[in-house]
C-alpha positions as CSV (number, residue, x, y, z in Angstrom):
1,X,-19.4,17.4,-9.4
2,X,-22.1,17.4,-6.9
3,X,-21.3,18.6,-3.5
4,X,-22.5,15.3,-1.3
5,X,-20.0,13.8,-4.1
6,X,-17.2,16.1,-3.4
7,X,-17.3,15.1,0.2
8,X,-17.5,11.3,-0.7
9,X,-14.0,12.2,-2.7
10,X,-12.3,13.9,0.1
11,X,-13.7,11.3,2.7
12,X,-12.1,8.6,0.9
13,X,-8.9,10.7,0.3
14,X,-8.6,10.6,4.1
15,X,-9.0,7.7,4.6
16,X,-6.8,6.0,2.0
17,X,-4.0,8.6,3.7
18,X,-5.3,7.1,7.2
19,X,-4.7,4.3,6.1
20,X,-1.1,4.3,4.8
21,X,-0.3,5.8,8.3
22,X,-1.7,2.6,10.1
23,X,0.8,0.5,7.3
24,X,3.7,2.3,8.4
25,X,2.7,2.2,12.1
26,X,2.0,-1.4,12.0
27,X,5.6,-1.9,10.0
28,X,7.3,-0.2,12.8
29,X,5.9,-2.8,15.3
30,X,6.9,-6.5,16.4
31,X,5.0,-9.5,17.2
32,X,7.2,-13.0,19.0
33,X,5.2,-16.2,18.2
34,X,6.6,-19.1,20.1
35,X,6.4,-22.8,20.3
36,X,7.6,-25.3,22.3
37,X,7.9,-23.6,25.7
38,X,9.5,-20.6,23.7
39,X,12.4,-23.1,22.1
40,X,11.6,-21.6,18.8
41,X,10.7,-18.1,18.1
42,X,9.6,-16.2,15.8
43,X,9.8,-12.3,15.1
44,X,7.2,-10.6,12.6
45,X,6.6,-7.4,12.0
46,X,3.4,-5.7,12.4
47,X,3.0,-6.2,8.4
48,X,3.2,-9.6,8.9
49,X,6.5,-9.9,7.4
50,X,9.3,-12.2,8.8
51,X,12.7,-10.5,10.4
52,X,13.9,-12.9,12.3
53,X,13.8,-17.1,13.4
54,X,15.6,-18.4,16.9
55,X,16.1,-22.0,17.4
56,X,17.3,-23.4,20.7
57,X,19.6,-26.2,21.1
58,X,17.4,-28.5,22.6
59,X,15.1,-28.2,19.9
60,X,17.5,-29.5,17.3
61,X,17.0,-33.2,17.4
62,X,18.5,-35.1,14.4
63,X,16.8,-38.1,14.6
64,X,13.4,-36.2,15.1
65,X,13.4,-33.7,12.4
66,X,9.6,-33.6,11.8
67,X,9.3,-32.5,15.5
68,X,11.2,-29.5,15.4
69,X,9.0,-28.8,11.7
70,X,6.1,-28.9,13.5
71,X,7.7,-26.2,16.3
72,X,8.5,-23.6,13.3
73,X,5.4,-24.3,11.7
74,X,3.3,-24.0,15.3
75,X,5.4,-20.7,15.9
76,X,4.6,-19.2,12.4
77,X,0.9,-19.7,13.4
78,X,1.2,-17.7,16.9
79,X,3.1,-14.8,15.4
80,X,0.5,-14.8,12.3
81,X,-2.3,-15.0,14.4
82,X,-0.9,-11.7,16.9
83,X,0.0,-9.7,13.5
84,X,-3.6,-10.5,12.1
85,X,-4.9,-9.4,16.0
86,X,-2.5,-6.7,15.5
87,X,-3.9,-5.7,12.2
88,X,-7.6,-5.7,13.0
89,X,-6.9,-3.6,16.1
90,X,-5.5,-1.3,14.2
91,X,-7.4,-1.2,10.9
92,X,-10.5,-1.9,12.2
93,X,-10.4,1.9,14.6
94,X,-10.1,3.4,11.6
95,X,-12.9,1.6,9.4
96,X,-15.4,1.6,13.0
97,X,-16.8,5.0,11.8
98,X,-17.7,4.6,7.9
99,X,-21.2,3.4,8.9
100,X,-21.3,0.6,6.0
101,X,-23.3,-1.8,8.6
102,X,-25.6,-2.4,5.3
103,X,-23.0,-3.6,3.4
C-alpha cells in the first residue's frame, strides 16, 4: 500500500473513531421542545431519541382532542429541529476540516 494511501486509511480511522465520540456525546445530551406556552413538552436526547412526554392539565381538552394533537405534534417539531441543530453543531466541527468543498 502506497503511503499517501496509508494516511487516507488512518485519516479515515480517526475520523470514524471521532465520530462515535460525537454519538455518545450527543446521547448524553438533552433537548426540551415545547408547544403551547410550554403546556406540552417534550424531552429528546441529543440522538434524537424520545425519553420523555409532559402534558399539562389544561391542555387536555376532551371535546378538543385534535388541538392538543396538534400541541404534541408542534412539540416533536421543536425538539427535532434543536437535536438536528444539535447534531450539525456537533458533526459538522468535526467534518469542517476534510477539505471535500469539490464534492
Amino acid at each position: 500500500m502506497s503511503g499517501v494511501m496509508q494516511k487516507m486509511m488512518k485519516q479515515a480511522q480517526k475520523m470514524q473513531a471521532e465520530y462515535q465520540k460525537s454519538q455518545a456525546e450527543l446521547a448524553k445530551k438533552e433537548v426540551v421542545g415545547t408547544s403551547g406556552g410550554s403546556m406540552v413538552k417534550i424531552v429528546m436526547d441529543g440522538n434524537g431519541v424520545l425519553q420523555s412526554v409532559k402534558i399539562a392539565k389544561e391542555a387536555v381538552d376532551p371535546d378538543d382532542v385534535e388541538m392538543l394533537e396538534d400541541l404534541v405534534a408542534a412539540a416533536i417539531r421543536n425538539a427535532s429541529d434543536q437535536v438536528k441543530k444539535l447534531s450539525d453543531d456537533s458533526l459538522g466541527a468535526m467534518t469542517s476540516g476534510l477539505g471535500l468543498s469539490g464534492f
